[in-house]
C-alpha positions in Angstrom: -20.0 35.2 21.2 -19.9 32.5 24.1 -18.0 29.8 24.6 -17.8 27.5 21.7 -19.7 29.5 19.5 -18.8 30.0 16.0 -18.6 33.1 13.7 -18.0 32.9 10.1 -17.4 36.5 9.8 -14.4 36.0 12.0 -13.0 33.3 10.1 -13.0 35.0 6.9 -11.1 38.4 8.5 -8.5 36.3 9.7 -8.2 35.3 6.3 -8.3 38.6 4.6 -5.8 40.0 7.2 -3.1 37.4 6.4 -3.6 37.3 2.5 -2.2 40.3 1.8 0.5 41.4 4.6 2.6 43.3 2.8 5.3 43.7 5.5 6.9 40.2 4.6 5.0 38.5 7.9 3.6 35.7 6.1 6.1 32.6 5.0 6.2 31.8 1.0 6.6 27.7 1.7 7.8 27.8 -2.2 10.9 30.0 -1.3 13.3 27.3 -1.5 11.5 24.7 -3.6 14.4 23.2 -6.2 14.0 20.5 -9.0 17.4 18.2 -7.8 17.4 14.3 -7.4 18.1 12.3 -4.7 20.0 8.6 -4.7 22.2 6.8 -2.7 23.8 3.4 -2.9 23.0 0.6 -0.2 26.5 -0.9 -0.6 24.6 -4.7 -0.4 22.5 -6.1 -3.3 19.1 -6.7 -2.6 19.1 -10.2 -1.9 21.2 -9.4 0.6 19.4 -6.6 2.5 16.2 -9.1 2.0 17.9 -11.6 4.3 19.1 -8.9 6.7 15.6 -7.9 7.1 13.9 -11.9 7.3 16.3 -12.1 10.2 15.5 -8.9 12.2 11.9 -10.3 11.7 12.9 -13.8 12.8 15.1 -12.1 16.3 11.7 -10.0 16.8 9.6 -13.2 17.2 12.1 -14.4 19.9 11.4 -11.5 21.4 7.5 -11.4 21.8 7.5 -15.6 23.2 
């Protein structure tokens, strides 16, 4: 086909070919899935980190005159 062309029945042996390599070419993305939690601790109470941020907004606008 020329350039630009498009060929289903090439699309769908690509897919064919891949689906069912048995010689361990094709990447399981589920291989290290794992059910654990996440958390972490801010160290500052909220309040506090809402001030920190209203002042890195307020230094921004300084910026930007």
């Amino acid at each position: 086909m020329g350039f630009g062309s498009y060929d289903e029945s090439e699309q769908e042996r690509q897919q064919s070919d891949g689906a069912d390599a048995a010689d361990g070419s094709t990447v399981d993305a589920h291989e290290n899935d794992h059910e654990g939690e996440a958390s972490f601790e801010a160290g500052a109470s909220t309040d506090d980190l809402v001030s920190q941020l209203q002042t890195m907004k307020d230094d921004g606008d300084d910026d930007e005159e």
